[in-house]
C-alpha positions as CSV (number, residue, x, y, z in Angstrom):
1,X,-2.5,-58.1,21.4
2,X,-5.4,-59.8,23.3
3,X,-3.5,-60.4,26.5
4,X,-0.1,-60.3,27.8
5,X,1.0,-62.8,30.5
6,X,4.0,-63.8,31.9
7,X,5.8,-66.3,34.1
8,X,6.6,-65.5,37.9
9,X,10.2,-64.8,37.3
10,X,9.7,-62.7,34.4
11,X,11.1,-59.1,34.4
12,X,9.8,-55.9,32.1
13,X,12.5,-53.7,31.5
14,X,15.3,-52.5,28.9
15,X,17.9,-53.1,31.4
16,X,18.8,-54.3,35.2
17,X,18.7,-52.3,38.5
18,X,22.7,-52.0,38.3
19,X,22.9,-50.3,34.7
20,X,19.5,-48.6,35.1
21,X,20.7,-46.4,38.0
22,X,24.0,-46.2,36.8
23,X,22.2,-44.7,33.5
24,X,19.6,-42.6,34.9
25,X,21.8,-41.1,38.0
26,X,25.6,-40.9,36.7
27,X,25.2,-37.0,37.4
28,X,24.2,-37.4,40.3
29,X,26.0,-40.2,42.0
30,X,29.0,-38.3,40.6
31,X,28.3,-35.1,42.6
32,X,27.4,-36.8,46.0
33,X,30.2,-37.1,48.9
34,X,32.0,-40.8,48.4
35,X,30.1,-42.0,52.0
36,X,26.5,-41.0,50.8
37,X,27.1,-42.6,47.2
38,X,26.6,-46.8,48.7
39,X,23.0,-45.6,50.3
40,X,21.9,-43.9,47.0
41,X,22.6,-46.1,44.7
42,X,21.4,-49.1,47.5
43,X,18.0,-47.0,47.6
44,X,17.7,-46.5,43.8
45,X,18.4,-50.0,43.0
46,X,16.0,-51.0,45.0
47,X,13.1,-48.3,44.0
48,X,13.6,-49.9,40.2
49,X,13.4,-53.5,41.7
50,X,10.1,-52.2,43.3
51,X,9.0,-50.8,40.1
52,X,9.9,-53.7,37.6
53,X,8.3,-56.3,40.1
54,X,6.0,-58.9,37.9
55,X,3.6,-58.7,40.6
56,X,3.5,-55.2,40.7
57,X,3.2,-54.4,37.0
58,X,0.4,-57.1,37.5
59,X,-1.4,-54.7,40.1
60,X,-0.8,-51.8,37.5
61,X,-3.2,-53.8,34.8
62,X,0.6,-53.7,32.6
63,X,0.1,-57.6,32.3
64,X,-3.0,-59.6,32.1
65,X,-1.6,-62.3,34.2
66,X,0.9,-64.0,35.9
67,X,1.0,-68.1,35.1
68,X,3.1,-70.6,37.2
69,X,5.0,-72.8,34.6
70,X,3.6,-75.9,35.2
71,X,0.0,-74.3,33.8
72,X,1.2,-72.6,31.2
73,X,0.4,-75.4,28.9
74,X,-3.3,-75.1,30.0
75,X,-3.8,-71.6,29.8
76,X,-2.9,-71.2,26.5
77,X,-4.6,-73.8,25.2
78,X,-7.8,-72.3,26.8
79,X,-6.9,-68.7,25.4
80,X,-5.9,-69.8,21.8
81,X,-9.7,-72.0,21.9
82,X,-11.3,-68.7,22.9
83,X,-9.7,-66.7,20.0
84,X,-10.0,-69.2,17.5
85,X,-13.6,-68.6,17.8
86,X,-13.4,-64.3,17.9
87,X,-15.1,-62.9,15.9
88,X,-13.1,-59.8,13.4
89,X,-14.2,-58.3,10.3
90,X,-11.5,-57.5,8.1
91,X,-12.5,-55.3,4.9
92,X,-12.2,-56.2,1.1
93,X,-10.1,-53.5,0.2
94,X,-6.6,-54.7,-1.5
95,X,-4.2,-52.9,0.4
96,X,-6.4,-52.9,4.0
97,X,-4.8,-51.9,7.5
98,X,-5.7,-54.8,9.7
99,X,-6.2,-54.1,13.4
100,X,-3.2,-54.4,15.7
């Protein structure tokens, strides 16, 4: 793709904080004493919320940009214009592998 954006209350991840952490630390959260198992999973939860942050993966070039609904409209219509007039050469050949 050219560019990725996304909306301000987007999220980029196969799963929530809840399920994530439940995944990812099962072992763990298992072998800790029953009093230290609320902070842990508290901390963790909230490392991943850090981590899957639209603003953050912003910062992290993951996403091209972050676009408030109400211009959404707009920026597309400005990037489709721009790509209408890109310029790609695809090849003659019958069975060709087109770029991605």
């Amino acid at each position: 793709p050219d560019c990725c954006l996304a909306l301000p209350t987007a999220s980029i991840a196969v799963m929530g904080p809840e399920a994530a952490v439940n995944a990812v630390y099962a072992n763990k959260i298992a072998a800790l004493p029953e009093e230290e198992r609320a902070s842990f999973i508290a901390e963790k939860r909230e490392e991943y919320k850090k981590d899957i942050d639209i603003y953050h993966l912003a910062s992290e070039m993951v996403i091209d940009g972050i676009v408030h609904p109400n211009n959404l409209r707009e920026e597309l219509k400005g990037r489709f214009e721009m790509y209408m007039s890109k310029y790609q050469v695809f090849t003659d050949r019958k069975h060709p592998v087109y770029p991605v």
